[in-house]
C-alpha positions in Angstrom: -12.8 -60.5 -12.6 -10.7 -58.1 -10.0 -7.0 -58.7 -9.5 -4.7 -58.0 -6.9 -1.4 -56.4 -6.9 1.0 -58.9 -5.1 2.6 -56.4 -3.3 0.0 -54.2 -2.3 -2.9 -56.4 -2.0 -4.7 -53.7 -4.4 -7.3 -54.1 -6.8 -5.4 -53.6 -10.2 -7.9 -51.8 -11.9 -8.5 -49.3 -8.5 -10.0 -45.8 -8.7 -6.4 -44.7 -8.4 -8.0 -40.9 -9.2 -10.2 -41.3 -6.3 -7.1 -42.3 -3.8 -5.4 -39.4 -4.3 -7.5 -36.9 -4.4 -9.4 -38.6 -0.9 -6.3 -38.8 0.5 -8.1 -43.0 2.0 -7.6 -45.9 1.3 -10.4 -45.7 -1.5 -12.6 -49.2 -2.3 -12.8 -51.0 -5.3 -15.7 -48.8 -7.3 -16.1 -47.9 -10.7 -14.6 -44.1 -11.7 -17.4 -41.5 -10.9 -19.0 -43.0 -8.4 -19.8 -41.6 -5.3 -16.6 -40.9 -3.6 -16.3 -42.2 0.3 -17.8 -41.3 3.8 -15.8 -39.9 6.4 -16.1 -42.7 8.6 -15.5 -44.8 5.4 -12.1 -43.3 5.0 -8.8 -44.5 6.3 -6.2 -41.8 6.8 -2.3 -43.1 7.0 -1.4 -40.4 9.4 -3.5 -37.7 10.8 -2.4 -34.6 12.2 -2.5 -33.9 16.2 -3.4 -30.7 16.8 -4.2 -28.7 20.3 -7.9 -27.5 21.2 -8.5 -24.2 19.1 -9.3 -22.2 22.9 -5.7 -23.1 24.1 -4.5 -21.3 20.7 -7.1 -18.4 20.3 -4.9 -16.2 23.3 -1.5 -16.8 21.4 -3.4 -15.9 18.0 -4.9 -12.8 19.3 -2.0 -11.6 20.7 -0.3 -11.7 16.9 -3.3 -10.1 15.8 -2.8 -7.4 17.7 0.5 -6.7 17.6 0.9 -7.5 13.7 4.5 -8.3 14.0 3.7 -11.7 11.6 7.3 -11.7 10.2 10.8 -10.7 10.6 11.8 -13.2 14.3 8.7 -11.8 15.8 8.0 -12.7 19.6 6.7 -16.4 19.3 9.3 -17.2 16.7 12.1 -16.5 19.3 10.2 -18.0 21.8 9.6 -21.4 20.0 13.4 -21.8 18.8 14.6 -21.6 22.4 12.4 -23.7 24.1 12.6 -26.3 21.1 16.1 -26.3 21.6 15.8 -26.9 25.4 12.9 -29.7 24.8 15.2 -31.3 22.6 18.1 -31.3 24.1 20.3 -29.4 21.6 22.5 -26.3 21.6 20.6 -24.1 18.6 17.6 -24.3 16.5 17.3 -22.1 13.4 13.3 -21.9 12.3 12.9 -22.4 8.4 10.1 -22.5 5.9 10.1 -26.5 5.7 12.8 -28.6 6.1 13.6 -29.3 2.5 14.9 -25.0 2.7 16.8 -26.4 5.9 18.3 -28.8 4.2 19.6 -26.5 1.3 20.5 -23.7 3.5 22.6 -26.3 5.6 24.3 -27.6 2.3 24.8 -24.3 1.2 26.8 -23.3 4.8 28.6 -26.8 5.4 30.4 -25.4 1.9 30.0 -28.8 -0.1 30.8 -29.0 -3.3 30.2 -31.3 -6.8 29.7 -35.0 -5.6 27.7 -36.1 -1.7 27.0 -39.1 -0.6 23.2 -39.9 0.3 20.9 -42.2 0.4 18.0 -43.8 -2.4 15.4 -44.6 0.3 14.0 -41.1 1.2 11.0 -38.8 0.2 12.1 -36.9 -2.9 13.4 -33.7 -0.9 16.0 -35.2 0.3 17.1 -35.3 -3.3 16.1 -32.2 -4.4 17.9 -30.5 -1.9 21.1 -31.6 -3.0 20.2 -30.8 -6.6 19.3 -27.0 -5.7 22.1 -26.6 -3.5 24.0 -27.3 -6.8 25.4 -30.8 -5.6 25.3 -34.2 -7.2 23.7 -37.5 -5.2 25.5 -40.4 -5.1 23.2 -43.3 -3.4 24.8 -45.9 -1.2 22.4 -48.8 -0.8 20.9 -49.5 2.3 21.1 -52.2 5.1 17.6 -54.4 4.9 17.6 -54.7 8.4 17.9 -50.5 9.6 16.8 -49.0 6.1 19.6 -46.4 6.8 22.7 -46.3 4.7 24.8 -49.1 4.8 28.1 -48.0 6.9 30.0 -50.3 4.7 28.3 -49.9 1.0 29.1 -46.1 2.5 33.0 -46.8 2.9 33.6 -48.3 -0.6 31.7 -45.2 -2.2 34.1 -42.8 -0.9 36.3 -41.7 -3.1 38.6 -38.4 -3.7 35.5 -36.7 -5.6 33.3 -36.7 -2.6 32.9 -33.5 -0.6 30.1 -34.6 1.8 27.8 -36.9 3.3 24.1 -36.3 3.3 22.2 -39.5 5.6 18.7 -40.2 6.4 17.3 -41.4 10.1 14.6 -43.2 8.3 11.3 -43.8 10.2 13.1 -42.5 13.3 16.1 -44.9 13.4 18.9 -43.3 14.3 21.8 -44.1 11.6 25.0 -45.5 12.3 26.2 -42.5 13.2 29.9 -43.4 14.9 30.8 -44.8 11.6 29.6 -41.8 9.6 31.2 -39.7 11.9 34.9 -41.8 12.2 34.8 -41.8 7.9 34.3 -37.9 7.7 36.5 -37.4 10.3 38.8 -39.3 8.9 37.8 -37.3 5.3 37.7 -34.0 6.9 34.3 -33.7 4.7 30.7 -32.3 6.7 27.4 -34.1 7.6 24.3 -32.8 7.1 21.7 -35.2 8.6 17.9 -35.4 6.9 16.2 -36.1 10.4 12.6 -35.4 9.1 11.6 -38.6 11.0 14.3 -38.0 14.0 12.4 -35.1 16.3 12.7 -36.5 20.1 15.0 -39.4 18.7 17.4 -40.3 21.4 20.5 -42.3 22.0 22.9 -43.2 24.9 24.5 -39.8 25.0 21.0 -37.9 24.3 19.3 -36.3 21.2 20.4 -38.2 18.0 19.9 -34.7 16.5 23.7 -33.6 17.8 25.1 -36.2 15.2 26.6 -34.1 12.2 27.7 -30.5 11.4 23.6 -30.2 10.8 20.5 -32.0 11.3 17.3 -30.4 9.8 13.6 -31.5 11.1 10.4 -31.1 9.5 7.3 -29.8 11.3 5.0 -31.0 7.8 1.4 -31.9 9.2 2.8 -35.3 8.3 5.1 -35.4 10.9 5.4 -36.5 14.7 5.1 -32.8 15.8 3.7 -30.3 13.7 3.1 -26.4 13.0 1.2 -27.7 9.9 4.4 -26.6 7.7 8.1 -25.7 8.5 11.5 -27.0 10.0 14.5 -26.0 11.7 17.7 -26.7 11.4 20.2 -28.1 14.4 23.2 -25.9 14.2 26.1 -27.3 16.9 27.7 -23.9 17.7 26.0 -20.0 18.0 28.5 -19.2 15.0 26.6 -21.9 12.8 23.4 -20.9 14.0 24.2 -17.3 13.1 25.3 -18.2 9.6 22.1 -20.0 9.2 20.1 -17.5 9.9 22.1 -15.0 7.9 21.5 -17.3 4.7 18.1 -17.3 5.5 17.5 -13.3 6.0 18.8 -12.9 2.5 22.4 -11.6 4.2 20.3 -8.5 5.6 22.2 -8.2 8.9 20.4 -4.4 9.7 19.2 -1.6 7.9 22.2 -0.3 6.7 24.5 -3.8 6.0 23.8 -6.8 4.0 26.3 -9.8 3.5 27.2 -11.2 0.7 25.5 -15.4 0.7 27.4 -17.3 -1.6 
């Protein structure tokens, strides 16, 4: 006899190998059998991506100049029209946005104990734990999923040197409360806004909330460059910082920074 989970509505004893690995929503069959058709196969989230002719110009154009590193043309390119799309003073390309959330950490000078949230992909996390920090979760409201502004206000205490929130599934936080309780802390904000790109409140892009707000471009996301991020940086002096930490401190041939 098949059962069902209760909160999935999934066969207990489901080809759980077979999900994975298809990356569907895999039927109810016996390990080893045939795995699914395409048109059998249920994708969460799919990846939109331009016709290959509109790209094959750009692409030969970095073939041929072989300039594939280092702020080449298109990279310099991409932040400032991203920045003027969005609505935002500075964006600071990274390798994904879990490096743009460490290297955002890392400059907003946190130390010891930050306040974040449970309900988040595991990055989040993890970027707090190699920036050297310790997570403290604050519960979050059932209504907004987002940390709850006043479970937030009775976990701050004297130990507390930041706060790290999550726009989860693009709903913008509470952000006036997080922003009157640092204030009020004198402590930074580094906002996860992996779900956030082209998020947008009365007063514009939610992505100007907080001393940082980092975006992922991961296939999984609304907007894509299969991988990467950037990070939101709210004056040229934090965007240059940024992109110091991220160059390894190399400033020029002959002078290289110190990145603590």
């Amino acid at each position: 006899m098949t059962t069902f989970s209760p909160s999935l509505g999934l066969p207990a004893d489901i080809n759980w190998a077979a999900f994975v690995r298809e990356g569907a929503m895999a039927e109810h069959r016996p390990a080893g059998e045939a795995a699914l058709s395409q048109d059998q196969q249920l994708f969460v989230t799919r990846p939109a991506l331009p016709p290959l002719n509109e790209l094959m110009p750009l692409l030969e154009d970095m073939w041929s100049s072989r300039v594939l590193s280092n702020d080449g043309k298109y990279h310099e390119i991409f932040e400032r029209e991203l920045a003027a799309y969005l609505g935002v003073p500075h964006v600071a390309l990274v390798s994904n946005a879990t490096m743009g959330l460490v290297l955002a950490l890392r400059d907003s000078r946190m130390r010891g104990k930050v306040l974040t949230t449970p309900f988040s992909f595991v990055g989040t996390s993890h970027a707090l734990a190699f920036a050297g920090l310790d997570p403290v979760f604050v519960d979050i409201d059932a209504d907004t999923l987002n940390m709850d502004p006043v479970r937030l206000e009775e976990a701050m205490d004297e130990s507390i040197t930041g706060i790290l929130p999550v726009h989860c599934f693009g709903r913008s936080c509470d952000v006036d409360s997080i922003a009157a309780l640092a204030d009020r802390r004198r402590i930074p904000v580094v906002y996860d806004a992996a779900h956030a790109f082209g998020v947008c409140d009365e007063g514009g892009s939610i992505l100007r909330h907080g001393d940082y707000a980092v975006l992922s471009f991961h296939a999984t996301k609304v907007f894509n460059t299969f991988e990467g991020g950037a990070v939101i940086c709210r004056s040229a002096e934090s965007k240059r910082s940024i992109d110091l930490l991220r160059k390894f401190g190399i400033v020029d041939e002959m002078l290289i920074h110190r990145t603590n």
